[in-house]
C-alpha positions in Angstrom: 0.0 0.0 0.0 2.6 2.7 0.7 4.5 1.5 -2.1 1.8 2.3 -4.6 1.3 5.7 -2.8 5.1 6.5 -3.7 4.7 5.4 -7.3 1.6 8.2 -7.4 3.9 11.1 -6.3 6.1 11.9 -8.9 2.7 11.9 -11.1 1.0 14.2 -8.3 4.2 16.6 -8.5 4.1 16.8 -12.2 0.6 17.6 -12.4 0.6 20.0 -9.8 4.2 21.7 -11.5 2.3 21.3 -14.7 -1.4 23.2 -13.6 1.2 25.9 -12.1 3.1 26.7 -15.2 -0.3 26.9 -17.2 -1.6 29.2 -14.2 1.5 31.6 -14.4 1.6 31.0 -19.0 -2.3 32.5 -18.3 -0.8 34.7 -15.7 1.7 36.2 -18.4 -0.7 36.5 -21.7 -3.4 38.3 -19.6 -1.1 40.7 -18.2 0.5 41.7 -21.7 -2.7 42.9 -22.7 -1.5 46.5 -22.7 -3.2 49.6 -24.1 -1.6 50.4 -27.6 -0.7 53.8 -26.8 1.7 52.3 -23.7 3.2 49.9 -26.2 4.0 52.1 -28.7 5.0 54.5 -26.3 7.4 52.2 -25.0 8.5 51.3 -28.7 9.3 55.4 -28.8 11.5 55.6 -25.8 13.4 52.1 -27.2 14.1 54.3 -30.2 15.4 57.5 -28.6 17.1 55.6 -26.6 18.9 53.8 -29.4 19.3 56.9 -31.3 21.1 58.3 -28.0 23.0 55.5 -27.4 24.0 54.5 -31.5 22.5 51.7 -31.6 20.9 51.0 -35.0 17.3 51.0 -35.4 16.6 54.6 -33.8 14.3 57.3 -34.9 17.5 59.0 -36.6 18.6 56.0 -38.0 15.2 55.6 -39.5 15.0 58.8 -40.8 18.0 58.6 -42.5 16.9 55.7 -44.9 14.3 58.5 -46.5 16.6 61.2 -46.5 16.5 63.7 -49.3 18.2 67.0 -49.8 17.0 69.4 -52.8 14.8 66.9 -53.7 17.2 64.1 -54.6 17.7 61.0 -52.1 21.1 59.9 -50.9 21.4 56.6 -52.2 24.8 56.1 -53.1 25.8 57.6 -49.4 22.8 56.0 -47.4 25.0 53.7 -45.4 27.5 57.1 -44.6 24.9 59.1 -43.5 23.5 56.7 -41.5 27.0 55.9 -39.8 27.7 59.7 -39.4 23.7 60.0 -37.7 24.9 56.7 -35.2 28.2 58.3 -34.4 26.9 62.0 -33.5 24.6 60.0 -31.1 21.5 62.7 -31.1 19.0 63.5 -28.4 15.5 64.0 -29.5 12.5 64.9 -28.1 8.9 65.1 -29.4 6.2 67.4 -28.4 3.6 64.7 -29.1 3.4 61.4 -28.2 -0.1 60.6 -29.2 -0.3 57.9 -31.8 -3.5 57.6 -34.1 -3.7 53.6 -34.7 -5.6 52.0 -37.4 -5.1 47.9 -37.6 -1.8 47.0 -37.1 -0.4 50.6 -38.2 0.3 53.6 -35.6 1.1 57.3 -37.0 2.5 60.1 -34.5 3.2 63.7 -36.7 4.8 66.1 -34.1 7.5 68.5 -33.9 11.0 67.4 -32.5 13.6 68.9 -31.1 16.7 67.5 -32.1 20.4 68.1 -30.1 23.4 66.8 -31.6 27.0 67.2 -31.8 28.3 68.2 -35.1 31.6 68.1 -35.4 32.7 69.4 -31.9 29.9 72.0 -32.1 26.4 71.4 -30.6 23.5 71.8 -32.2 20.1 72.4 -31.0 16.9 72.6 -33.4 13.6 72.2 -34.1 12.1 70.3 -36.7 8.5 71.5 -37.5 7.3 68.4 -38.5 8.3 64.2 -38.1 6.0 61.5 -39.0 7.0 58.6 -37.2 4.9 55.0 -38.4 4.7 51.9 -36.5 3.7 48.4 -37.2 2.4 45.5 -35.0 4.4 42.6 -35.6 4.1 39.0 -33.7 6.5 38.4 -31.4 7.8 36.4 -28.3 8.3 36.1 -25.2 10.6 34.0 -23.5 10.7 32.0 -26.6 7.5 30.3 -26.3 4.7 33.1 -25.5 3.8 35.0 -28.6 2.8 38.9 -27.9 2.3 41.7 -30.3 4.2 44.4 -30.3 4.6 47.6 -32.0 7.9 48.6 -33.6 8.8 51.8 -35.2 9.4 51.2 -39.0 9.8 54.1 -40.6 10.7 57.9 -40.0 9.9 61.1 -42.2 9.8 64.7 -42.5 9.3 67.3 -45.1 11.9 67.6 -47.7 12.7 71.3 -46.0 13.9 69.4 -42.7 17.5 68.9 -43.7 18.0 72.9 -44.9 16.2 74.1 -42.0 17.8 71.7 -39.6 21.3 72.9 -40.9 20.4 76.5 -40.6 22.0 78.9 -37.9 19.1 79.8 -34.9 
C-alpha cells in the first residue's frame, strides 16, 4: 500500500508543476494585454534611446533611410549618413506622443527637437514636423509566448527638414 502511494507522487508533483506553469503562461498572456498607446509608447522611448545610445534601429537612424536633400535622395551615401547620424549619437524629443492607430499601423506627426553634436559644435533645433509609423508585428516572449508588439518602421519629414535643420538659430 505505501509502495503504490510513492509510485503516485512523482505523477501528483508533475501535475501540480504542470497546472502551475499553465496558471502563471495565463498569468503572463493576460497581463501583456496592454493599451496600444503604452506599447508604442514604450516602442518610442526604445528608439530614442537607441538613437542616444547609436545603436541601429533609432528614430534618426530611421530617418536617414528616406533622407532627401534638394529633392534628390542619398542613395549612393545612405550607409555614410546613416553611420555619421549613429556616431553623433543625437537627443530628440517630441512634443507629441499621441499615436493615431488604425489595424496594425500607428502614426504620431509632431515637432522634435533634435540636439546633436556636429563636429565638436552642438546643435540644437527644431524640426517642424516628423512623421514617425509603426507596425504591430508577432513576437515572443521568453521564446515560447507569442505577444504583439509595436515597432517603429519608418521615419519622415518634409523635404525642408534637412535645410532648416542645418540653418543657424
Amino acid at each position: 500500500c505505501v509502495n503504490s502511494y510513492m509510485n503516485r507522487t512523482p505523477k501528483i508533483v508533475g501535475v501540480i508543476a504542470a497546472l502551475l506553469v499553465s496558471l502563471l503562461v495565463v498569468k503572463v498572456i493576460l497581463a501583456r494585454q496592454v493599451d496600444d498607446q503604452k506599447l508604442i509608447s514604450e516602442s518610442l522611448r526604445e528608439a530614442v534611446k537607441a538613437s542616444r545610445e547609436g545603436k541601429p534601429g533609432g528614430v534618426m537612424d530611421k530617418l536617414s533611410l528616406h533622407m532627401k536633400v534638394n529633392g534628390s535622395e542619398y542613395e549612393s551615401n545612405r550607409f555614410d549618413v546613416s553611420d555619421f547620424i549613429r556616431k553623433s549619437r543625437p537627443d530628440i524629443d517630441f512634443d507629441n506622443t499621441r499615436a493615431v492607430v488604425t489595424g496594425d499601423e500607428a502614426k504620431i506627426v509632431s515637432p522634435a527637437r533634435i540636439q546633436v553634436d556636429f563636429l565638436g559644435q552642438k546643435m540644437d533645433r527644431r524640426i517642424k514636423e516628423m512623421t514617425l509609423t509603426f507596425r504591430k508585428e508577432d513576437d515572443h516572449e521568453w521564446l515560447v509566448i507569442p505577444v504583439r508588439k509595436w515597432k517603429l518602421s519608418e521615419v519622415t519629414a518634409p523635404p525642408d527638414a534637412v535645410n532648416e535643420f542645418l540653418q543657424n538659430n
